[in-house]
C-alpha positions in Angstrom: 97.6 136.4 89.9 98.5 135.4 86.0 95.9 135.7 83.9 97.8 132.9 82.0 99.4 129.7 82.6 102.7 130.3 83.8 106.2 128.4 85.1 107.7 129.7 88.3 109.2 128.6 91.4 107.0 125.3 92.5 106.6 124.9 88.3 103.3 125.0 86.5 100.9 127.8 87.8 97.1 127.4 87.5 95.3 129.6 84.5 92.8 132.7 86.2 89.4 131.4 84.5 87.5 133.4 82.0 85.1 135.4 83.6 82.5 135.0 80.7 82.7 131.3 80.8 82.2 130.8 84.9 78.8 129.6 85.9 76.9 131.6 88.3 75.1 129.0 90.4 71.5 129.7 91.7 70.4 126.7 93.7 71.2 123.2 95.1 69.2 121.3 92.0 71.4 123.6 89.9 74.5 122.4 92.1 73.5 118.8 91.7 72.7 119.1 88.2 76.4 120.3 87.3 77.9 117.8 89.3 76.2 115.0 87.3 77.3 116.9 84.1 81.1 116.9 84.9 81.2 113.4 86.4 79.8 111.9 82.7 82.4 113.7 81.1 84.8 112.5 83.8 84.5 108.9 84.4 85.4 107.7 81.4 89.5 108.8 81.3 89.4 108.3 85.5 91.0 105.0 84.9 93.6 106.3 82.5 94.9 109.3 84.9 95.2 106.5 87.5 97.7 104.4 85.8 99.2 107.2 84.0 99.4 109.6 87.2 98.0 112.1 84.8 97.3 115.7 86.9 93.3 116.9 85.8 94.5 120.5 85.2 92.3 120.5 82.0 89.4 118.5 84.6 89.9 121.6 87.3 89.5 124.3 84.9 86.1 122.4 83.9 85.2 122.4 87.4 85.7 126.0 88.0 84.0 126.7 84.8 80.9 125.6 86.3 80.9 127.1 89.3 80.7 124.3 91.6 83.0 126.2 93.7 81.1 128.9 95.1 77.9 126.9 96.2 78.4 127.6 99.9 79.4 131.1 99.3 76.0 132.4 101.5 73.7 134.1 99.3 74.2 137.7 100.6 77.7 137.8 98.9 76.0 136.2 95.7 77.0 132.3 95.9 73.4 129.4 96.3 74.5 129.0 100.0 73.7 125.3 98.9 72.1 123.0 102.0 75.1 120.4 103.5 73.0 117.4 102.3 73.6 118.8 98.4 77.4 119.4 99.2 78.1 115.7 100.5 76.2 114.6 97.3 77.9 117.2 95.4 81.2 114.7 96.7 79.5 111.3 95.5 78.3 112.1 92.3 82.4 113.6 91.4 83.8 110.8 93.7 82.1 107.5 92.0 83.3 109.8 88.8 87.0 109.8 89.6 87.6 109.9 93.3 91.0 111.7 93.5 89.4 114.5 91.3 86.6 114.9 93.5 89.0 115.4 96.6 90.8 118.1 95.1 88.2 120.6 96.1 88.1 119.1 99.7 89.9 122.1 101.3 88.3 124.2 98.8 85.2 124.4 101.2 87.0 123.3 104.1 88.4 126.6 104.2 85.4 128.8 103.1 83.7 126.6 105.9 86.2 128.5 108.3 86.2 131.7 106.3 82.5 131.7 107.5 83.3 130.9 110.9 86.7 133.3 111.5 86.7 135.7 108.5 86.1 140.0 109.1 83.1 141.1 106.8 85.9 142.7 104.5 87.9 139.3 104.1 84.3 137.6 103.0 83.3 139.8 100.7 87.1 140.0 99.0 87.2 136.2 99.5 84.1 135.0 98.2 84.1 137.3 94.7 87.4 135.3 93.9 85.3 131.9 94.5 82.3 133.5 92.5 84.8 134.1 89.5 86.4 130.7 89.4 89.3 130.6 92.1 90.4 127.6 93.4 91.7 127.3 97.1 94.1 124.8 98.2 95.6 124.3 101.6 98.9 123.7 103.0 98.4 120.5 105.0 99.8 119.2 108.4 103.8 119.4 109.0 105.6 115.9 108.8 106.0 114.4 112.1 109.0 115.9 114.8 109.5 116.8 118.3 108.2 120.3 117.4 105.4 118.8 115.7 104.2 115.6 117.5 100.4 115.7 116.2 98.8 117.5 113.1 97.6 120.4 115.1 101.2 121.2 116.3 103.6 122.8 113.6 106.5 125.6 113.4 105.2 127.3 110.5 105.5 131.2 111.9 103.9 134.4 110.7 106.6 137.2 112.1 106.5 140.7 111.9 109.8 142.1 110.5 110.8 145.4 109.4 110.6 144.5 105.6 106.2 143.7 107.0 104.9 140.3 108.0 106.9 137.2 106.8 105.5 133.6 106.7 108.3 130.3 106.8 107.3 126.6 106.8 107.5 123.4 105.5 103.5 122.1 104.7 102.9 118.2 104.0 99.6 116.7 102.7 98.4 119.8 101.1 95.7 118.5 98.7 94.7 121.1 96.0 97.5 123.7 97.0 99.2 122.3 93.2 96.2 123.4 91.0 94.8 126.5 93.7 94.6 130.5 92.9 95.6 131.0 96.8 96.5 128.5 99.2 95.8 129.1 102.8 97.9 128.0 105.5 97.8 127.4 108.9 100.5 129.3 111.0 101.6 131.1 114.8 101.9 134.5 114.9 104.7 136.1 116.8 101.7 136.5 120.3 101.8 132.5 120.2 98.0 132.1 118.0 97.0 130.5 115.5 96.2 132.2 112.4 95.4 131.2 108.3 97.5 132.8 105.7 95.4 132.8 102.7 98.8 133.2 100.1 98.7 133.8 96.4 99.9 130.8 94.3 102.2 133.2 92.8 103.5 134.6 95.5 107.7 134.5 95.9 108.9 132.6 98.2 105.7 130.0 97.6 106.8 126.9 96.5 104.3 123.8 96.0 106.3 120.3 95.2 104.6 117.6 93.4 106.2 114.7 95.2 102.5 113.0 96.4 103.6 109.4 95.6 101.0 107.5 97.3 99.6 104.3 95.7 95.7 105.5 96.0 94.1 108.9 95.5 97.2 109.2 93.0 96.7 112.4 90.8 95.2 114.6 94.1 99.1 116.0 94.1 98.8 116.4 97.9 102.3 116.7 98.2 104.6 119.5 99.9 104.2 123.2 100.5 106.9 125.1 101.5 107.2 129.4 102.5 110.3 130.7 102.5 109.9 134.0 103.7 106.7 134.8 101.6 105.5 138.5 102.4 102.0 138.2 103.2 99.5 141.2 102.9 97.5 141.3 106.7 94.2 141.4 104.9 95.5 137.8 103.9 95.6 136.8 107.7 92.4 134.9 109.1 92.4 135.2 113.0 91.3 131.5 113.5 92.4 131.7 117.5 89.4 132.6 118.4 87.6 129.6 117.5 89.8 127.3 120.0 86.9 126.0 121.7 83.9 127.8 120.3 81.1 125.8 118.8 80.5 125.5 115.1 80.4 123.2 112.1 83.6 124.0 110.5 84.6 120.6 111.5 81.9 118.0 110.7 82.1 120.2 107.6 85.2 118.9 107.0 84.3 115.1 107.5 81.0 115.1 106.1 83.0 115.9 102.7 85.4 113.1 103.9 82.7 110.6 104.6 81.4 111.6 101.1 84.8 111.0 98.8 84.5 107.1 100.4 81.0 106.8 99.8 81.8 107.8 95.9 84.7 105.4 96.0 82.0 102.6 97.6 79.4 102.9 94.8 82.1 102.9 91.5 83.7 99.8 93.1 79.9 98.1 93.3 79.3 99.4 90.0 82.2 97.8 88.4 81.4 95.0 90.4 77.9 94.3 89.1 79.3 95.0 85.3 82.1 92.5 85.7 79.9 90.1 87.0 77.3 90.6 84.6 79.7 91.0 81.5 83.0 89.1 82.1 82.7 86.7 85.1 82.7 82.8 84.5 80.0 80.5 86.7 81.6 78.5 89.4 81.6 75.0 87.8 79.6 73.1 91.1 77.2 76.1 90.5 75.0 73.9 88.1 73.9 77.8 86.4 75.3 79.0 83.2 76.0 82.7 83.9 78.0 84.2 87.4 75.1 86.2 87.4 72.7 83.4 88.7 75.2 82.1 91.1 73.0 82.2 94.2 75.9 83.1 96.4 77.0 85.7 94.2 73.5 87.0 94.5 73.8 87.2 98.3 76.4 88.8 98.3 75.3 91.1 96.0 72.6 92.1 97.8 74.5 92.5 101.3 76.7 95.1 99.7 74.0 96.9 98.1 72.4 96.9 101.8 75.6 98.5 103.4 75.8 100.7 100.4 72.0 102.2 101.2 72.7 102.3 104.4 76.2 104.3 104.3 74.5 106.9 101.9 71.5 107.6 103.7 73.1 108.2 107.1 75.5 110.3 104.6 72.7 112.5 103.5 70.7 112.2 107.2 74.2 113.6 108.8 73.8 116.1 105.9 70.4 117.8 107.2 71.1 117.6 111.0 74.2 120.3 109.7 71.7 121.9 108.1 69.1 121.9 111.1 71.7 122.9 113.7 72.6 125.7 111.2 69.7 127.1 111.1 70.1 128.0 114.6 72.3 129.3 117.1 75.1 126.4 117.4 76.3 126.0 120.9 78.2 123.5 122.3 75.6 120.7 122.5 74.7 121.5 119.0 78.3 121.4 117.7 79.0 118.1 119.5 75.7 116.7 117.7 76.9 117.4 114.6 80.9 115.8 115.4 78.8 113.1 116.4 76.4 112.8 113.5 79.3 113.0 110.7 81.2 110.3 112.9 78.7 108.0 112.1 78.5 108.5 108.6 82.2 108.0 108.6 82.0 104.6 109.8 80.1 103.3 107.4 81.3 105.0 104.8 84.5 103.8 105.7 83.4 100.4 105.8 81.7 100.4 102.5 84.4 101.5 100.5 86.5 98.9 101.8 84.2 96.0 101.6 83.3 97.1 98.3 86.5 97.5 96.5 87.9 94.5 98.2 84.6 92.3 97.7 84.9 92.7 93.5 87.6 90.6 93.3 86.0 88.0 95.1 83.0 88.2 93.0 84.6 89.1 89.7 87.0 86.4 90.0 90.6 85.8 89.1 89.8 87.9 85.6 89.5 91.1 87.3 92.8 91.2 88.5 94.3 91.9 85.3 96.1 95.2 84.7 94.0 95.9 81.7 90.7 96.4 84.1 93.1 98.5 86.7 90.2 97.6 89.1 92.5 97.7 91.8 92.3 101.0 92.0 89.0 101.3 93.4 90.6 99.4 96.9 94.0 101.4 96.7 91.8 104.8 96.5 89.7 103.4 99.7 92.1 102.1 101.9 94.4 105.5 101.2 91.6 107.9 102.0 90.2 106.1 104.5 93.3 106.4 106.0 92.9 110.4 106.4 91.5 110.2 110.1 91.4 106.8 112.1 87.5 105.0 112.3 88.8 104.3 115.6 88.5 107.6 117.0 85.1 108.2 115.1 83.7 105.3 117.2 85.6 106.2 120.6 83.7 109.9 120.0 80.5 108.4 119.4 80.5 106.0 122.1 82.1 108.7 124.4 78.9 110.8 124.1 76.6 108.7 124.7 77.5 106.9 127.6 79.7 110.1 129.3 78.2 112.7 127.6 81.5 114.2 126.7 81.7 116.5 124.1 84.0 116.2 121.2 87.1 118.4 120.7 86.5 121.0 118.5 88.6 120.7 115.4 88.5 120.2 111.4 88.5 116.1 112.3 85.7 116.4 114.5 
């Protein structure tokens, strides 16, 4: 990797952070404590990166600074093997900060969540002492849509043995984090048919990450296009993740409990704003008879609904949170795994509800005012309704309901 920032094929590499000036952290209070720190120093340009579609490389290199990276890294490689409860609020505290900055790291542990689950004791210990010293991992999303590739667990990206030593081609869509990551693993078929991960060096030739993520929410995540064009990849770089085709574990209510968590940060900075427009800016409905919006009994109501939901929403969030953490604890079989699927599921549904209610709700309580460009509170909706977007409620609510009247067990995968 370059120890400095570099141009090459894909453009603007990510700087190697300073050893001396990444955080080494010890526990979950520690974890929670850093998050605050970097979400008050991030809040207040999150509006202006927005409208300017202005990449946080300067915000990433914070967050790597202060170790935030490595707090599931278990504690017998050295990382605070933080509970699941502190990494969803780990999301919220960066998410109500500036959401599309807090869902960079997304993959980050979605990966290291199947590191755990599918990596040899050599690829751990390699792996997890580049998170320790400030790597960032990205991930080379789902392939676009084609007859080869009808859903997002289908692809041609192909791992092949050739004489000149293993080879890796594909074309990677919705690869949040692969733009500002040290390595960024991808999902591929070997030449026996399985599916592997090929954890690739952002530098690596052949590697080319395309900033064309034009979406109108969740702007400046970059989650754009990956594409390998006969990248030689080393085979300590390959993760065997066959193997877990039907096994039970938590790598994927991981996954969604850190998706359930960017909405839930989205919901409370739309409330937020909300309450200050109101408070600050927002003009009495003239049959109202009160002088301030504030007093404006229905505003009130309404007020106090969303807050509801809002409570509600987070503490399922942080409930789903420690039944990860209980099932954890012990051996997770099937039943266990399909608890947690279920658990997270829940969490999603009202998460995803809140954030939409909530950004949409502002306007209706701010007033005509808040519409203005200046107060680019619209983002707050266009950030929810493009997340939420990432896996259909539909589906959460079909699995739930599945379960508990059929008893059937969720499939396992990184959207259950």
């Amino acid at each position: 990797m370059p120890t400095t920032e570099t141009l090459a094929a894909g453009g603007r590499l990510p700087r190697l952070p300073s050893p001396s000036r990444v955080q080494r952290i010890a526990d979950d209070a520690a974890a929670l404590a850093a998050a605050r720190t970097l979400a008050a120093q991030f809040a207040g340009t999150a509006s202006q990166r927005d409208r300017e579609r202005l990449l946080p490389w300067d915000e990433l290199d914070q967050w790597s600074e202060s170790g935030l990276g490595a707090i599931t890294v278990p504690r017998e490689y050295g990382g605070a093997d933080v509970s699941f409860a502190t990494l969803a609020e780990v999301f919220v505290i960066l998410c109500e900060a500036d959401p599309a900055l807090g869902q960079i790291p997304q993959n980050h542990f979605g990966v290291l969540g199947l590191l755990k689950e599918a990596g040899t004791p050599e690829q751990k210990a390699r792996f997890y002492a580049e998170v320790l010293a400030g790597w960032r991992l990205g991930n080379a999303g789902p392939e676009r849509r084609s007859a080869d590739a009808p859903t997002i667990l289908h692809g041609t990206t192909r791992l092949s043995s050739t004489p000149g030593g293993l080879r890796l081609s594909g074309r990677r869509f919705y690869s949040t984090g692969a733009l500002f990551a040290h390595r960024v693993p991808a999902r591929a078929i070997d030449d026996e048919g399985r599916a592997v991960q090929v954890w690739v060096p952002r530098d690596a030739p052949g590697l080319t990450v395309i900033d064309d993520w034009n979406s109108f929410g969740q702007r400046t995540t970059a989650s754009g296009t990956v594409v390998f064009d006969d990248v030689l990849v080393h085979p300590e770089d390959v993760v065997a993740v066959w193997p877990l085709a039907g096994r039970p574990g938590l790598y994927g209510p991981t996954s969604q409990l850190i998706q359930a968590a960017i909405d839930q940060g989205i919901a409370q900075a739309a409330v937020a704003d909300a309450l200050t427009f109101v408070r600050e800016r927002a003009r009495p409905w003239l049959d109202s008879g009160v002088e301030r919006a504030s007093d404006d009994p229905y505003i009130i109501a309404d007020v106090g609904r969303l807050q509801v939901e809002l409570h509600a929403a987070h503490e399922v969030l942080l409930e789903t949170g420690r039944t990860l953490d209980a099932l954890a604890a012990r051996h997770v079989d099937h039943e266990a795994s399909a608890r947690a699927s279920v658990a997270v599921a829940e969490a999603k549904v009202l998460t995803t509800r809140i954030a939409l209610e909530a950004s949409e709700k502002l306007f209706e309580l701010a007033g005509s005012s808040a519409t203005r460009a200046a107060h680019n509170l619209d983002r707050h909706w266009r950030n929810a309704r493009t997340h939420t977007l990432h896996d259909p409620v539909r589906w959460k609510l079909h699995l739930i309901g599945n379960y508990h009247l059929n008893h059937v067990l969720p499939a396992r995968h990184s959207w259950n």
